[in-house]
DOZA-984725 format. One record per residue: residue in three letters; x, y, z of N, C-alpha, C in turn. Coordinates in steps of 0.001 Angstrom, whole numbers. Atoms other than C-alpha are relative to their C-alpha. Example, Ala and Ser with C-alpha at 12.3 -4.5 7.8 and 13.67 -1.06 7.14 Angstrom:
<nodes>
+------+---------+---------+---------+---------+----------+---------+---------+---------+---------+
! rest !  n.east ! n.north !    n.up ! ca.east ! ca.north !   ca.up !  c.east ! c.north !    c.up !
+------+---------+---------+---------+---------+----------+---------+---------+---------+---------+
!  Ala !     890 !   -1190 !       0 !   12300 !    -4500 !    7800 !     900 !    1200 !       0 !
!  Ser !    -820 !   -1190 !     -60 !   13670 !    -1060 !    7140 !    -770 !    1090 !     730 !
+------+---------+---------+---------+---------+----------+---------+---------+---------+---------+
</nodes>
This chain:
<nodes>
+------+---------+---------+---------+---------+----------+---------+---------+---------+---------+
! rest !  n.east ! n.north !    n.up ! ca.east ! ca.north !   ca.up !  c.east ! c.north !    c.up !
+------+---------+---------+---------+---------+----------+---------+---------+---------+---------+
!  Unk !   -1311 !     563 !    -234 !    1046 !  -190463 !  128347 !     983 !     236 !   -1129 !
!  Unk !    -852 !    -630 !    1716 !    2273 !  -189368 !  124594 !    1635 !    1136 !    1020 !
!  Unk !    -857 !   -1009 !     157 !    5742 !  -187658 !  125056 !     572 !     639 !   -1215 !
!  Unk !     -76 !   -1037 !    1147 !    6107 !  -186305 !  121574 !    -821 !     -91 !    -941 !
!  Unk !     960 !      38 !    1436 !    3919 !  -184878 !  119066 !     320 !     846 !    -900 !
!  Unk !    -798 !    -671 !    1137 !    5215 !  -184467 !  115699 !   -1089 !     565 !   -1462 !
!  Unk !     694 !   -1272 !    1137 !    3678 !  -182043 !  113209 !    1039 !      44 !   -1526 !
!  Unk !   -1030 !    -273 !    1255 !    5241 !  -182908 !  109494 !      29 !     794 !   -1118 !
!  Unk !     462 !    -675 !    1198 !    3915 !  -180201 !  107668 !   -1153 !     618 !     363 !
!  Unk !    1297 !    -616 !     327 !     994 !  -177878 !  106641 !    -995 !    -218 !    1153 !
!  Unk !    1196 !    -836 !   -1684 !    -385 !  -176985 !  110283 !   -1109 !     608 !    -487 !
!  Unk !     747 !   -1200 !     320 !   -1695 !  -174364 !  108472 !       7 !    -143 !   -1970 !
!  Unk !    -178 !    -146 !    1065 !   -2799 !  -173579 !  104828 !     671 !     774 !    -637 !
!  Unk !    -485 !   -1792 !     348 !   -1360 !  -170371 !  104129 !     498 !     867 !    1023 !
!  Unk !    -788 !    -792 !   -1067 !     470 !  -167694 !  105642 !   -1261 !    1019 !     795 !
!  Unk !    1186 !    -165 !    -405 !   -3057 !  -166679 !  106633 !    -603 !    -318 !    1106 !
!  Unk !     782 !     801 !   -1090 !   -4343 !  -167705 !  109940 !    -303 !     786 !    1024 !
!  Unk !    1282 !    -937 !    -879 !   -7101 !  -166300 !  112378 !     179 !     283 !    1523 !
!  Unk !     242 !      86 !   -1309 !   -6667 !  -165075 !  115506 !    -730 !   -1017 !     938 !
!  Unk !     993 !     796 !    -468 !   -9064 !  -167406 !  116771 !    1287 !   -1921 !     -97 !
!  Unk !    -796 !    1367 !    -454 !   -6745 !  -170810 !  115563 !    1309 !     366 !     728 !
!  Unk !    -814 !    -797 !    -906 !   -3950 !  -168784 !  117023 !    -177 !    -686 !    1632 !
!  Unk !     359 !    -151 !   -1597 !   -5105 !  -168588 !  120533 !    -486 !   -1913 !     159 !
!  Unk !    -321 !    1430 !     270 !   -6200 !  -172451 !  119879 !    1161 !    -635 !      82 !
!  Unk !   -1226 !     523 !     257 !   -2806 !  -173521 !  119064 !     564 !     219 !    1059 !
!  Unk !   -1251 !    -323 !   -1198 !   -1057 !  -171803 !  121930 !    -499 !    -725 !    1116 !
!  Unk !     611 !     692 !   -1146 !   -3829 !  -173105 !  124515 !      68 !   -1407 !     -83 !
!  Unk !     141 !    1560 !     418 !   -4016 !  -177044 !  123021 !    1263 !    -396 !     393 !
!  Unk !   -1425 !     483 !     414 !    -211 !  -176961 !  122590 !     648 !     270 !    2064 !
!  Unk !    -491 !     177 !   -1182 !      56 !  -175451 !  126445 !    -577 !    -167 !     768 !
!  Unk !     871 !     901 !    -713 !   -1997 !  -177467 !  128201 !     725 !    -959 !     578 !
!  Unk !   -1107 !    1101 !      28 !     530 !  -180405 !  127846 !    1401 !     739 !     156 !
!  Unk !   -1341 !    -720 !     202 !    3844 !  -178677 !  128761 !    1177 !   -1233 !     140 !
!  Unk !   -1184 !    1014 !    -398 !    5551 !  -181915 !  129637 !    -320 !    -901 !   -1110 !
!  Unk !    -171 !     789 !    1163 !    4757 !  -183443 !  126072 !     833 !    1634 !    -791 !
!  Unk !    -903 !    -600 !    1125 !    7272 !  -182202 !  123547 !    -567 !      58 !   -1154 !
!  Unk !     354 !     -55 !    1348 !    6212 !  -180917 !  120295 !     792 !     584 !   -1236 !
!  Unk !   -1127 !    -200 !    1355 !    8094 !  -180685 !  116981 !    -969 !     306 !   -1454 !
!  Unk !     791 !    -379 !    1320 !    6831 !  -178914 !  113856 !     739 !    -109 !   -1284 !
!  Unk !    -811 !    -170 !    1078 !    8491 !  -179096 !  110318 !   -1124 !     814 !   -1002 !
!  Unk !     698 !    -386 !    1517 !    7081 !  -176667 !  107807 !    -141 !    -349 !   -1277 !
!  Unk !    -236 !     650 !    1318 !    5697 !  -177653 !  104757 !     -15 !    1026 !   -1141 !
!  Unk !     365 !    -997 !     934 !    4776 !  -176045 !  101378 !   -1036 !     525 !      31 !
!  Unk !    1252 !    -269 !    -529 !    1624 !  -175416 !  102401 !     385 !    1469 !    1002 !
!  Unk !      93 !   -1327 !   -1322 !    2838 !  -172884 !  105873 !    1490 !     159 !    -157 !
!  Unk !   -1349 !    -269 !    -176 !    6762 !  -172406 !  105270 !     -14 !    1088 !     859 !
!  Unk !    -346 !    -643 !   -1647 !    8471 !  -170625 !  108067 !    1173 !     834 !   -1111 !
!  Unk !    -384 !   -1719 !     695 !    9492 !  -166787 !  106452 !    -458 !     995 !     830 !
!  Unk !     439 !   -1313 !    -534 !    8845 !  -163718 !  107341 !   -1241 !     799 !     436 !
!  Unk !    1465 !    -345 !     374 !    5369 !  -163504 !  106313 !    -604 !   -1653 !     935 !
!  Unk !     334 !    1643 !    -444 !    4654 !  -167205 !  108136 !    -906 !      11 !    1490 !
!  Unk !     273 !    -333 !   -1409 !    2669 !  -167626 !  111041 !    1049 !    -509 !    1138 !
!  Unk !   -1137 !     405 !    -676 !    5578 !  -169477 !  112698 !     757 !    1232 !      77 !
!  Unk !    -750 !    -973 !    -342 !    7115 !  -166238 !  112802 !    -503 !    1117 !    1002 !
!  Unk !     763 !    -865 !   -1054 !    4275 !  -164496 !  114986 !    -757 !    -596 !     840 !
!  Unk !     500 !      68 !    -899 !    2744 !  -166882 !  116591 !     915 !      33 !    1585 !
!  Unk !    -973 !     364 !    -927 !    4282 !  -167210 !  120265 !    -543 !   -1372 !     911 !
!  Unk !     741 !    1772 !    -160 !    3663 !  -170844 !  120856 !    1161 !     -96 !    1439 !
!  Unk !    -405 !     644 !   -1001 !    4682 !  -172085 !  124440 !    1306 !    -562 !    -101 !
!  Unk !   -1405 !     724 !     682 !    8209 !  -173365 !  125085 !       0 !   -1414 !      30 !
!  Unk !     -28 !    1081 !     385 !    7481 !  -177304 !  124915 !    -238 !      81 !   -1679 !
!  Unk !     251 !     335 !    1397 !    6779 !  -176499 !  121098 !    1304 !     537 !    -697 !
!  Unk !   -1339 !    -182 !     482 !   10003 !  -176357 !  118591 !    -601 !      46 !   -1056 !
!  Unk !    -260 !     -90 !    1604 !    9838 !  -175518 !  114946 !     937 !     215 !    -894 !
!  Unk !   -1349 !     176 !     326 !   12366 !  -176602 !  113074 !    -462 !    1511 !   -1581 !
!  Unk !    -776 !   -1151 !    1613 !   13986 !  -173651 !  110035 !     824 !    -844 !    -894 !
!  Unk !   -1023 !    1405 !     872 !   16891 !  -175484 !  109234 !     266 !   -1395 !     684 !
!  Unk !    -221 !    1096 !    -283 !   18159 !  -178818 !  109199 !     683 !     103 !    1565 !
!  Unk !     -24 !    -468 !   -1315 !   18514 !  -179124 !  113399 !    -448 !    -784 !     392 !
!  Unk !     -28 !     696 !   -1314 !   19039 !  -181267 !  116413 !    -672 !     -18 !    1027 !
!  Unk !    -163 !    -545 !   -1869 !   17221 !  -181266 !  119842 !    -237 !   -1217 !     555 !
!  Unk !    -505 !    1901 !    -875 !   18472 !  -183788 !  122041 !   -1218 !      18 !    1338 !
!  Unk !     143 !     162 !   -1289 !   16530 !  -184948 !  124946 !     157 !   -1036 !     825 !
!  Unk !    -816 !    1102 !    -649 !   18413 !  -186612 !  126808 !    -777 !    -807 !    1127 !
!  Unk !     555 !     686 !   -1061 !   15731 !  -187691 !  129587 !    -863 !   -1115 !    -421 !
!  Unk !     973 !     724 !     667 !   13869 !  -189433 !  126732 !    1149 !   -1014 !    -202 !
!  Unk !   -1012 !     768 !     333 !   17340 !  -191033 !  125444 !    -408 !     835 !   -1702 !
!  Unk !     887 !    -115 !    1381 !   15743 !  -189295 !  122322 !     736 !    1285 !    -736 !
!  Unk !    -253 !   -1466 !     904 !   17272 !  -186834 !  119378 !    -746 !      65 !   -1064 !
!  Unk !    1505 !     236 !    1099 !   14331 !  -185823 !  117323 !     936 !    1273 !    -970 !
!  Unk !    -271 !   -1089 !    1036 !   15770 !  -183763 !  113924 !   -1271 !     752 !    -741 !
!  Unk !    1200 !    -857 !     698 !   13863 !  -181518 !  111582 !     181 !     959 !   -1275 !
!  Unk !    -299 !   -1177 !     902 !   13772 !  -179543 !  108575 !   -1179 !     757 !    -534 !
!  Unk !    1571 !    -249 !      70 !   11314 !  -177345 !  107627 !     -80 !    1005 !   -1185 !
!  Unk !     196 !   -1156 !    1257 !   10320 !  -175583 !  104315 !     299 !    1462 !     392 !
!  Unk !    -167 !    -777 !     231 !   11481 !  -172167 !  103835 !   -1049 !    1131 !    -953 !
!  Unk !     785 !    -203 !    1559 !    9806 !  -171134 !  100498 !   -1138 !   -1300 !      -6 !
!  Unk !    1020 !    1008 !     578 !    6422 !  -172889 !   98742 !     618 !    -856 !    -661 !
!  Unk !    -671 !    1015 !     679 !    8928 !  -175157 !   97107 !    1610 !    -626 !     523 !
!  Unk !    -919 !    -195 !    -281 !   12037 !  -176879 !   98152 !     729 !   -1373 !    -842 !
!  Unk !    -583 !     982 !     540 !   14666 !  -178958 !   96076 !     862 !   -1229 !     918 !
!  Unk !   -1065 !     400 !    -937 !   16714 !  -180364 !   99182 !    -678 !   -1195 !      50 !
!  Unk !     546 !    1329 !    -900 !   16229 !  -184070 !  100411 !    -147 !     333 !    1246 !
!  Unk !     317 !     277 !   -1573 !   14820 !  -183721 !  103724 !    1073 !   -1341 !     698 !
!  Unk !    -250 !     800 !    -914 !   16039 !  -186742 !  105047 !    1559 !    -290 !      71 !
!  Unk !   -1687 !    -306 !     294 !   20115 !  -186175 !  103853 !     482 !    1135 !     455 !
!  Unk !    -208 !   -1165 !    -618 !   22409 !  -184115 !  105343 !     617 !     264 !    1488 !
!  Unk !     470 !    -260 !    -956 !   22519 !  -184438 !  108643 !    1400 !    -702 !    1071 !
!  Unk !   -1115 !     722 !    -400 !   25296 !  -185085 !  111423 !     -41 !    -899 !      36 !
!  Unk !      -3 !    1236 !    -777 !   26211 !  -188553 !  112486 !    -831 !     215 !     969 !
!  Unk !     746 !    -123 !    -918 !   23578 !  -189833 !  114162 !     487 !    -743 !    1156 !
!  Unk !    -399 !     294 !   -1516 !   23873 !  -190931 !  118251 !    -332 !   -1488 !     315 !
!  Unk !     325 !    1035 !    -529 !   23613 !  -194742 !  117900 !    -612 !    -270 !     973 !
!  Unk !     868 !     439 !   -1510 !   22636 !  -195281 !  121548 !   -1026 !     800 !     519 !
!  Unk !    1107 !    -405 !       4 !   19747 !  -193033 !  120990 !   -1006 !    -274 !    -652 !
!  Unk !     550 !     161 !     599 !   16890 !  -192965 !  119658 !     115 !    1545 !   -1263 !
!  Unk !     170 !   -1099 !     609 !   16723 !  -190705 !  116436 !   -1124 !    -598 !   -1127 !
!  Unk !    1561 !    -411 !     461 !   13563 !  -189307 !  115091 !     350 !    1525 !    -845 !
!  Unk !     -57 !   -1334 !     829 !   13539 !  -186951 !  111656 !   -1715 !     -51 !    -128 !
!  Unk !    1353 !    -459 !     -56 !   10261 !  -184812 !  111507 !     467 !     559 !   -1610 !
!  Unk !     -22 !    -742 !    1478 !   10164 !  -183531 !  107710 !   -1004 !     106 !   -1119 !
!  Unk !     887 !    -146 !    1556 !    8176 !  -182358 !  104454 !     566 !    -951 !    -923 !
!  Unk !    -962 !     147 !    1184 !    9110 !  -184472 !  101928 !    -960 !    -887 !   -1204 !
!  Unk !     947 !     507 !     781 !    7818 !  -186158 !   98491 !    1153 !   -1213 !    -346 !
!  Unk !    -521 !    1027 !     614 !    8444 !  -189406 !   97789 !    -616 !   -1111 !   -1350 !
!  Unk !     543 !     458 !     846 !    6628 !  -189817 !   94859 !     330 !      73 !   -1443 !
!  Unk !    -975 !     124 !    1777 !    9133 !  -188773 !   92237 !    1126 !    1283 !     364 !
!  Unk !   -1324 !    -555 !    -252 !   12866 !  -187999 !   92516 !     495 !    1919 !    -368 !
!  Unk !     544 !   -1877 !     658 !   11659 !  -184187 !   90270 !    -309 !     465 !     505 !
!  Unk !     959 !    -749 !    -682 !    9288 !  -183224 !   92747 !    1087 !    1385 !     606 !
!  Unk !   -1166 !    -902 !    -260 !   10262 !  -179775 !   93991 !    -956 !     366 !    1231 !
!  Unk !     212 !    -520 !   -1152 !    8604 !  -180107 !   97453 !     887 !   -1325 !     651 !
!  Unk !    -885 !     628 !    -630 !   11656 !  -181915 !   99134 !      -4 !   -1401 !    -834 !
!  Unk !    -735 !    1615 !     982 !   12431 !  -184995 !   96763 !     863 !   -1052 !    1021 !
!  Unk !   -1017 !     799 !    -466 !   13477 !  -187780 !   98388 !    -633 !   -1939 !    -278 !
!  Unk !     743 !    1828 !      17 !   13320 !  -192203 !   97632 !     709 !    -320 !    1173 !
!  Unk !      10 !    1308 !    -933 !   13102 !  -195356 !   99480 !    1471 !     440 !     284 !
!  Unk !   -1504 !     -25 !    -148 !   17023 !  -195360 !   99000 !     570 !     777 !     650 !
!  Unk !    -140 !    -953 !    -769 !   17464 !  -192091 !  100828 !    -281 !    -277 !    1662 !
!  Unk !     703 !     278 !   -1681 !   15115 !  -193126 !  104028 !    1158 !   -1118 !     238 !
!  Unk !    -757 !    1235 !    -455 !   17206 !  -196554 !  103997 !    1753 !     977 !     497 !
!  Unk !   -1636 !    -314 !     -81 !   20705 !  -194439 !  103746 !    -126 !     796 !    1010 !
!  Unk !     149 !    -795 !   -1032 !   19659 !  -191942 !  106671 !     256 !    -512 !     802 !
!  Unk !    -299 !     436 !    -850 !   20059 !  -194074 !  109092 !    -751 !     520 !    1388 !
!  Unk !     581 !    -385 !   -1183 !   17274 !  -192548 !  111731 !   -1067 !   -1291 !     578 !
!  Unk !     490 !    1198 !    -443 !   15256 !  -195065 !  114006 !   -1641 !     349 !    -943 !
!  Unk !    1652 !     -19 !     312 !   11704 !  -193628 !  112728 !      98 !    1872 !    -612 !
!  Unk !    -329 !   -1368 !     889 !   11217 !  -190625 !  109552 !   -1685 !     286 !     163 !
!  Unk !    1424 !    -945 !    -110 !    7917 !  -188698 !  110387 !    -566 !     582 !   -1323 !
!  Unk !       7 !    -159 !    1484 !    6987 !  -187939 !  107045 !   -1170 !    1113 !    -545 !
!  Unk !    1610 !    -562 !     750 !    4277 !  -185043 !  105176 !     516 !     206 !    -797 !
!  Unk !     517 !     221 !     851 !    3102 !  -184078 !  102251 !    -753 !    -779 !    -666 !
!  Unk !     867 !     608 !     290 !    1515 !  -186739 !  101056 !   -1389 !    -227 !     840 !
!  Unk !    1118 !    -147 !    -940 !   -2214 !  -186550 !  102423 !    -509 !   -1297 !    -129 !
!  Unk !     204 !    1426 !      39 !   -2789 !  -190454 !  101891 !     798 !    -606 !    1348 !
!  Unk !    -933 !     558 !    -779 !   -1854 !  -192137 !  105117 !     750 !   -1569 !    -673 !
!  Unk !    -921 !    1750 !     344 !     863 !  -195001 !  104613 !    -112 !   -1222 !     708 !
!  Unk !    -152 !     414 !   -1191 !     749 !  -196609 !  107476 !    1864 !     336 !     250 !
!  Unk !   -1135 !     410 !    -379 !    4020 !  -197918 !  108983 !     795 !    -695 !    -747 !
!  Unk !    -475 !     363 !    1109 !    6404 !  -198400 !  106110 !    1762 !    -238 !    1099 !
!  Unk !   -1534 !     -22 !    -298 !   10415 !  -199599 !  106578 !     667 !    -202 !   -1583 !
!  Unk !    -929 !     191 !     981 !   12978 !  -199561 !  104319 !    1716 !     301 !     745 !
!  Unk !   -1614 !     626 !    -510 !   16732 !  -201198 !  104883 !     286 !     458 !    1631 !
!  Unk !     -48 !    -240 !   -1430 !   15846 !  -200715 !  108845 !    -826 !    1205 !     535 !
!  Unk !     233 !   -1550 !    -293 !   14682 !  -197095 !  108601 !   -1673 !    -351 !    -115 !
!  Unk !    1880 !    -469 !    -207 !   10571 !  -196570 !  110070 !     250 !    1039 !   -1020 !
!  Unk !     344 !   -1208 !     250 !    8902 !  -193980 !  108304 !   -1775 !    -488 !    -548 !
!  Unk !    1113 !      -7 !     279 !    5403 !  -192953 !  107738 !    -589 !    1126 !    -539 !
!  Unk !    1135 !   -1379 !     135 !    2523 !  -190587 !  106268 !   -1207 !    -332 !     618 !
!  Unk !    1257 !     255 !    -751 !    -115 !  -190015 !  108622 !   -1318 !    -227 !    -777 !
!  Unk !    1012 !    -743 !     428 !   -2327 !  -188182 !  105885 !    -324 !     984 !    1019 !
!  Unk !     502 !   -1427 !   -1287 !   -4006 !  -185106 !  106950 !   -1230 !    -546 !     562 !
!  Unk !     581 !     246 !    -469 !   -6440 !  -184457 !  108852 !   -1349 !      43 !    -373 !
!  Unk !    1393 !      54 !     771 !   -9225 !  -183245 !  106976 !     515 !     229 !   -1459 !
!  Unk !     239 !    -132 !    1598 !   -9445 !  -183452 !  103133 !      64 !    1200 !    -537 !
!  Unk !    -373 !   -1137 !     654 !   -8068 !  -180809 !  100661 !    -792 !     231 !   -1224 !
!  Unk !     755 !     -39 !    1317 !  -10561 !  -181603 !   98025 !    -902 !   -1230 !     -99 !
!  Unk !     941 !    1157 !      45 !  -13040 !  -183793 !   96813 !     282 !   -1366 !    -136 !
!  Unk !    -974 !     798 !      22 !  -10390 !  -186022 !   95611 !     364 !   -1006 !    1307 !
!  Unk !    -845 !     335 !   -1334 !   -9188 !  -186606 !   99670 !   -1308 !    -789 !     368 !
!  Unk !     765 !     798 !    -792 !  -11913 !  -189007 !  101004 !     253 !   -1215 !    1030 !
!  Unk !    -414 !    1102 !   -1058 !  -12013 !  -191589 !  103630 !      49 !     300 !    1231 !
!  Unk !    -567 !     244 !   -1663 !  -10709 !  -192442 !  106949 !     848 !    1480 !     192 !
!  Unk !    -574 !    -980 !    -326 !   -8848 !  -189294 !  108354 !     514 !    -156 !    1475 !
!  Unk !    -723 !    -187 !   -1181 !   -6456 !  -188783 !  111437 !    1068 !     183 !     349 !
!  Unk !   -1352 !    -241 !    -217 !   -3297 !  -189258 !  112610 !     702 !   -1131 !     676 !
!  Unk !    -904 !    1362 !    -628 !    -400 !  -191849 !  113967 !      87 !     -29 !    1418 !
!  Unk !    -673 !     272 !   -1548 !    -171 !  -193192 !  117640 !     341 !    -881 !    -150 !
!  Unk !    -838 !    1094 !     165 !    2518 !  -195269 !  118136 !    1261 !    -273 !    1095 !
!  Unk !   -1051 !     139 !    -623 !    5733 !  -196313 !  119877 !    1342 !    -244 !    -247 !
!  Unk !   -1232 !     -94 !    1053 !    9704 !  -195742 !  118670 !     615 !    -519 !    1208 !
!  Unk !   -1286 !     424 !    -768 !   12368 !  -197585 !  120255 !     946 !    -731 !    -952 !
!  Unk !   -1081 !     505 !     909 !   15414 !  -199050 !  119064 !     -67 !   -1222 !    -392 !
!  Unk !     376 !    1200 !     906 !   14738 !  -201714 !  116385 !   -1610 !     125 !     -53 !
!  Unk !    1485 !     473 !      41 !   11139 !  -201826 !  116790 !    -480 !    1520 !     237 !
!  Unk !     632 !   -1602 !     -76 !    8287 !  -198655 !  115799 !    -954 !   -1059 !    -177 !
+------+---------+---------+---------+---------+----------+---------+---------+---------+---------+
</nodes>
């Protein structure tokens, strides 16, 4: 019953990936054609030239955001944004930027971003930022620690964590967010 599944980052490790998750990805992803899917590249898989986002040919329910970018769907009431790494590093705030958002929608940013220090140079962004965005619910990666369900000055946002562990370091629970966004309440 899911109508969107959001991807905030590092799909992939590297611009490296196997025929085999390939053909995976396109079949998993079009299976479901009437769930919507939204990708934001992270530092991990940025979307270049060399990227697999640039060769795979993923089904058209799947979107991957480049630049900062809109897609409305209006049958949901829903405008989900997105930004998505370029380069292995990016100075920009993800979550700034962005038109006026559509009050009487719901809006949903998918993004890379670090919120663990204002220096970081994989999308930098604080609390104060998520609060000043003004979106109903901020999809959040990089950080591989899930958060849960965090707010700040109205604004959802979360880190799922990944899915499997990047090191010995990454232990624990592992998965991902199911949930429900509507206006005032995630």
């Amino acid at each position: 019953g899911a109508k969107l599944f959001l991807v905030s980052g590092d799909l992939f490790d590297g611009s490296f990936v196997t025929k085999d998750t390939e053909e995976f990805l396109i079949e998993q992803f079009g299976k479901y054609r009437e769930l919507k899917v939204f990708i934001s590249p992270g530092n991990h898989d940025p979307f270049n030239a060399v990227s697999p986002y640039s060769t795979i040919k993923f089904p058209e329910n799947v979107h991957v955001f480049k630049d900062k970018e809109r897609v409305s769907l209006p049958e949901l009431g829903v405008d989900v944004y997105g930004f998505g790494f370029t380069e292995s590093s990016c100075s920009a705030c993800p979550v700034l930027g962005y038109p006026e958002l559509d009050k009487e929608k719901i809006n949903i940013l998918v993004c890379h971003g670090d919120t663990s220090s204002p220096l970081s140079t994989y999308g930098p962004l604080t609390k104060a930022d998520i609060a000043a965005s003004g979106f109903d619910y901020v999809a959040l990666g990089h950080i591989h620690k899930a958060s849960g369900v965090l707010c700040e000055g109205g604004v959802s946002y979360a880190y799922p964590g990944c899915i499997e562990g990047r090191g010995f370091d990454e232990t624990g629970y592992k998965g991902g967010l199911s949930g429900t966004v509507s206006k005032g309440e995630v």
